[in-house]
N, C-alpha and C positions, 0 to 999 in steps of 0.2 A: 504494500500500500504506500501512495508518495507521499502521504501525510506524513506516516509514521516513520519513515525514512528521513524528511526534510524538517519536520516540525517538532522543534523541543518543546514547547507547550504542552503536544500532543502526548510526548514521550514521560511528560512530567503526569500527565491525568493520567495513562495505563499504569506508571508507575502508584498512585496515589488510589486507583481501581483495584490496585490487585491487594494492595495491603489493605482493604476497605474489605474487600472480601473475605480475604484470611482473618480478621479478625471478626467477621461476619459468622465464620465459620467455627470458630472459637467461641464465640459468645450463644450460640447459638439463637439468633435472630428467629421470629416467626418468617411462617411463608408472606403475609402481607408485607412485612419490613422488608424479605428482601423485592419485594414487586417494587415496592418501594426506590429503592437501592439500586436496582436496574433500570428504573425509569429516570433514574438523576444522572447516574453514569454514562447511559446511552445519549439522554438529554447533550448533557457538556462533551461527551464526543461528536456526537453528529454536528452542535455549537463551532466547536475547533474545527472541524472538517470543514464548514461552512465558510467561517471565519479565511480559512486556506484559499479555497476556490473567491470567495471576492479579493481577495487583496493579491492573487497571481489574473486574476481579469484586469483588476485595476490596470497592474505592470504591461500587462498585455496590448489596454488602451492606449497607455503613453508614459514616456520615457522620461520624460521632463516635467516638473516638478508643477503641481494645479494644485490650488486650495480643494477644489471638489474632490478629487481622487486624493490627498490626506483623510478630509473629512470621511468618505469611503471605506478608507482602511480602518479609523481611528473608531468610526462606531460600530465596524464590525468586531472588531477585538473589544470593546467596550460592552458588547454583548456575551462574548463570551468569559469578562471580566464578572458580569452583575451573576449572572449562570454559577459561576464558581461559589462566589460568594455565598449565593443561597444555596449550595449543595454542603458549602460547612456549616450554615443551618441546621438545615434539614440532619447531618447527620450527628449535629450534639444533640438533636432531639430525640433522634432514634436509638442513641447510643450511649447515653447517659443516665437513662434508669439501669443500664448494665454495669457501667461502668461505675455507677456509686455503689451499687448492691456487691460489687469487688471491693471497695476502696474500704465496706463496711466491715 
């Protein structure tokens, strides 16, 4: 996949996915949680993927430097910036009655 080959973002959420998992796996989560869990992680991948294909069409349009094609690039990673955000959310919420009922 060219994503996962060209994009550190990318590389940085499978890394962030997969320890999400494993400790999914650990705690063991209900099945709703992880519906849940798959729906945030695919979410901000298919984001990232997105995020990729606008801002190589951008480069594609032109070469040389236009306030509209920054603007472009700037809110599409800005979208996968708020995405993020609400996935560590979502997952102190999902993952914090576990993780006090350890701490306890």
């Amino acid at each position: 996949m060219f994503v996962l080959r060209t994009e550190r973002n990318i590389k940085i959420h499978f890394g962030i996915a997969f320890f999400v998992m494993a400790l999914s796996l650990y705690l063991h989560i209900s099945k709703v949680e992880w519906l849940i869990l798959f729906i945030v992680i695919g979410g901000i991948l298919v984001i990232e993927i997105l995020n990729t294909a606008i801002e190589n069409v951008v480069d594609l349009v032109t070469e040389e430097y236009h306030p509209l094609a920054k603007i472009a690039k700037d809110v599409a990673a800005s979208a996968a910036l708020v995405f993020a955000f609400i996935s560590v959310i979502i997952g102190i919420l999902l993952f914090s009655p576990y993780l006090w009922a350890i701490i306890k």
